[in-house]
C-alpha distance (Angstrom), angle and dihedral (degrees) to the residues before:
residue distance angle dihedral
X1 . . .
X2 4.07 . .
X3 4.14 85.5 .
X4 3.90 93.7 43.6
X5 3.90 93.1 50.2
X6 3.96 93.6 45.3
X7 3.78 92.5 54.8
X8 3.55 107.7 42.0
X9 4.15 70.9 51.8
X10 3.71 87.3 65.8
X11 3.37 95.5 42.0
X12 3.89 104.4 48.5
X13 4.25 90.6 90.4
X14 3.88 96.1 55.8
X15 3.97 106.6 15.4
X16 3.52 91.4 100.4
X17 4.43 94.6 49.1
X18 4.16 86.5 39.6
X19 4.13 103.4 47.5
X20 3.92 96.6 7.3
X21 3.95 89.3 103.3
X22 3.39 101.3 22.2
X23 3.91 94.9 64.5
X24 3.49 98.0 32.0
X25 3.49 93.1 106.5
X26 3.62 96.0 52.4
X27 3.98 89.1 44.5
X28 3.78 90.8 59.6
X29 4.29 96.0 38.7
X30 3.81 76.6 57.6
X31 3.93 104.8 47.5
X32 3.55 92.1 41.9
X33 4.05 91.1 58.8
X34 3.80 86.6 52.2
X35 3.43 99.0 49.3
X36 4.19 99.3 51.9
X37 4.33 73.5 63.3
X38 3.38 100.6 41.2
X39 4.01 124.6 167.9
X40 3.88 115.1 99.6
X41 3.82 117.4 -8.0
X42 3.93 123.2 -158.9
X43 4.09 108.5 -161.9
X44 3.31 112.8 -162.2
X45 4.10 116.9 -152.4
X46 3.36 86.8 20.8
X47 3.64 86.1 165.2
X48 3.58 118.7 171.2
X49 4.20 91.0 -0.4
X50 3.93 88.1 -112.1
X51 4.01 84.8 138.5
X52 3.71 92.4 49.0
X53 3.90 102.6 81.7
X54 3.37 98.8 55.4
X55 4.00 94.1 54.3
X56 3.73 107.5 100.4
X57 3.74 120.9 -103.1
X58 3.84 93.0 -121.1
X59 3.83 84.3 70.7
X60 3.62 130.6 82.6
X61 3.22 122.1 -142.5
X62 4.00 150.8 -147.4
X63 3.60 127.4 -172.9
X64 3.84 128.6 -169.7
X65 3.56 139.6 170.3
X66 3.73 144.9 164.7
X67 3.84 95.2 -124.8
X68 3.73 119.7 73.7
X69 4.27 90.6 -161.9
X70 3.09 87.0 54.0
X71 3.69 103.6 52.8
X72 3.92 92.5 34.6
X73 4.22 77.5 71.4
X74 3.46 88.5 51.7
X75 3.74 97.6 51.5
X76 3.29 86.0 51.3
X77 4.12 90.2 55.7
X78 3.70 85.9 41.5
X79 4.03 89.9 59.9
X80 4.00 109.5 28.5
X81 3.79 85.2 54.7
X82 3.98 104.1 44.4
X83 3.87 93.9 -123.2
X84 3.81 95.6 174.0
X85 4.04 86.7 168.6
X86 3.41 85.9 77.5
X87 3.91 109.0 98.0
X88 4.25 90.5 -177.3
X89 3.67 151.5 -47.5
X90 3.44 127.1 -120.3
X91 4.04 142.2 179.1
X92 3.58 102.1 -133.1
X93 3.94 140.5 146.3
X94 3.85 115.5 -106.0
X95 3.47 91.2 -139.0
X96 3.37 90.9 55.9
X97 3.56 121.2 44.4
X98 3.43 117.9 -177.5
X99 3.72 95.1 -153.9
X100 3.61 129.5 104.1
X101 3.79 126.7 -99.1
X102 3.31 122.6 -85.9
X103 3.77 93.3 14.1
X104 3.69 103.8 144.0
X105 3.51 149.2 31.3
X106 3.86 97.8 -141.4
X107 3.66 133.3 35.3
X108 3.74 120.3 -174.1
X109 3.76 132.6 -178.4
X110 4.33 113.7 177.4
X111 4.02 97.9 -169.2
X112 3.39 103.3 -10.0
X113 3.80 117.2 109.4
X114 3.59 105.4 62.4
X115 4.01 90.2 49.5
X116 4.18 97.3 58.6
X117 3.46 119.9 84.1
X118 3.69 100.8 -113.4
X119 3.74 113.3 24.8
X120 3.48 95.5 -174.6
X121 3.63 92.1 54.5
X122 3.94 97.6 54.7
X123 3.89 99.0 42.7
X124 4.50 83.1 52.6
X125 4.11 78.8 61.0
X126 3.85 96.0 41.8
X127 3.98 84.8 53.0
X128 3.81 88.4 48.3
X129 3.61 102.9 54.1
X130 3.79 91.6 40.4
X131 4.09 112.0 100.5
X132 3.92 113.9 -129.7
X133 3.83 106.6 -84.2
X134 3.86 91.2 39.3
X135 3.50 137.2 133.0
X136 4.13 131.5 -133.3
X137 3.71 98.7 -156.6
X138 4.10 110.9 -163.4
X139 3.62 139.0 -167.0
X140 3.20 110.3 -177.3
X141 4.24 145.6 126.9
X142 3.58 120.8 -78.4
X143 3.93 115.7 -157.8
X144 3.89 122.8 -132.6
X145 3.71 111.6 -106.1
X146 3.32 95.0 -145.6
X147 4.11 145.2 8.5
X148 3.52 140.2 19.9
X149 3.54 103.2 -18.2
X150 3.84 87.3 51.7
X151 3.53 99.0 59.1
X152 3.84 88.7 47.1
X153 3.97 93.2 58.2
X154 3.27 92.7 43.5
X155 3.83 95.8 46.4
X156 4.55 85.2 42.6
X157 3.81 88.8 45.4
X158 4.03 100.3 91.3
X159 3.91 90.2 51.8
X160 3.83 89.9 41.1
X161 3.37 89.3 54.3
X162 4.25 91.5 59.8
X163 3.83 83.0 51.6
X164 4.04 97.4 58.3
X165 3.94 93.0 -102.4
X166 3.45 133.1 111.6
X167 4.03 105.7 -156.7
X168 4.33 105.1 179.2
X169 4.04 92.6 66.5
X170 4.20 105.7 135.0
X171 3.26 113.1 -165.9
X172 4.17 98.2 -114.8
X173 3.48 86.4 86.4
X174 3.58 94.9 73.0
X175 3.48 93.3 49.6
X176 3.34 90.4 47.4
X177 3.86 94.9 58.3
X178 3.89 92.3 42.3
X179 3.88 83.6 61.0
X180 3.14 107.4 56.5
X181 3.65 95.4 33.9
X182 3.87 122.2 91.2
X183 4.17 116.8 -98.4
X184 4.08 96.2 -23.3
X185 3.70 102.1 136.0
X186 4.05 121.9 -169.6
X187 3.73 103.2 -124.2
X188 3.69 103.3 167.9
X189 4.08 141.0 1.4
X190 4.09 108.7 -176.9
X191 3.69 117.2 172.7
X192 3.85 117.3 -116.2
X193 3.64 143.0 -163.1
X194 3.08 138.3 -53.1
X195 3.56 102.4 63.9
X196 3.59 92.6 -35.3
X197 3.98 98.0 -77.0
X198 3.07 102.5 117.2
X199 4.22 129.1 59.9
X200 3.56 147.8 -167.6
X201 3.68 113.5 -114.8
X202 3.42 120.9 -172.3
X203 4.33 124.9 -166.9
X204 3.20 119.0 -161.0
X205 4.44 118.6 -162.1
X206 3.42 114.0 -147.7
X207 3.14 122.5 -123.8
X208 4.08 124.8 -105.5
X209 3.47 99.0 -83.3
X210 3.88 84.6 50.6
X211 3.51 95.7 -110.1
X212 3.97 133.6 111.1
X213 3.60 124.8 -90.1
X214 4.04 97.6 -89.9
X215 4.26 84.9 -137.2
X216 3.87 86.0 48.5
X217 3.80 109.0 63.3
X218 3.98 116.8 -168.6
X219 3.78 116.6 -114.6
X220 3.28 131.0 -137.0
X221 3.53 109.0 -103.3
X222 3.70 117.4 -122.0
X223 3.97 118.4 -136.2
């Protein structure tokens, strides 16, 4: 976590000018999944806020993230522009939320999973602090099963690694931890710029009866 923290660190000055436009589509795929929920949002990786504004006042929002310089921009954000949708800030470890359970009715993380240390870990505590009926809304990279582009990530991963990233991430492993992991449901995988390796993945918990929300139909998920 020592090597994540350090380079979002040295990326906090220019992340926004570097992967501002880059991920905007992604950013705005994954806000506009919250928002047909609604209620309070948890973003995780919020970084430097840049997904923040665009959220709809009618929300309430949480932001966290593992780098302070990072969310000291963000605070920043947070006051120059008024945002009073946003409940609070906090540095904090994704794999350990300090929050209670069931605390929200969206999680979100743009970018996030395939940079912590142990993926699997952090999305158990996105499913924990997610109410029954919730979504966990992901952007994230999806590795190529097979090919080329396979043996390149896997070849890039040990300097991607010293960068915060995590490049040779196939997408089995989410389905993997949706199995064996108590009412979280796959209910959609889109592709998503750039170059179509990334996607949004959306999880959705059933509720207590162990059923989806009957106002929150599961979609088909899209290979």
């Amino acid at each position: 976590m020592d090597v994540v923290t350090k380079a979002y660190a040295r990326w906090a000055p220019f992340y926004d000018v570097v992967f501002g436009a880059v991920f905007d589509r992604g950013r705005q795929a994954a806000i506009e999944a919250a928002e047909r929920i609604g209620g309070r949002i948890l973003e995780v990786g919020v970084g430097t806020g840049i997904s923040l504004p665009d959220y709809k006042r009618t929300s309430r929002l949480c932001g966290v993230d593992i780098s302070e310089p990072m969310l000291r921009k963000a605070q920043e954000r947070v006051s120059e522009l008024g945002l009073s949708h946003v409940e609070g800030l906090w540095v904090m470890d994704a794999e350990k939320l300090t929050f209670a359970d069931a605390s929200f009715d969206v999680v979100v993380a743009q970018y996030v999973v395939t940079t912590v240390p142990n993926p699997e870990a952090t999305l158990d505590e996105f499913a924990r602090v997610l109410k029954p009926g919730g979504e966990i809304i992901l952007v994230s990279r999806v590795g190529a099963d097979a090919g080329l582009r396979r043996v390149l990530e896997h070849g890039f991963a040990p300097a991607a690694r010293k960068l915060g990233w995590r490049t040779e991430f196939p997408f089995e492993r989410y389905l993997r931890w949706a199995a064996r992991t108590d009412g979280m449901v796959l209910t959609e995988r889109r592709a998503m710029p750039p170059f179509g390796h990334f996607s949004l993945i959306r999880f959705t918990k059933t509720d207590e009866a162990g059923s989806l929300s009957m106002d929150r139909p599961a979609m088909q998920a899209a290979g």
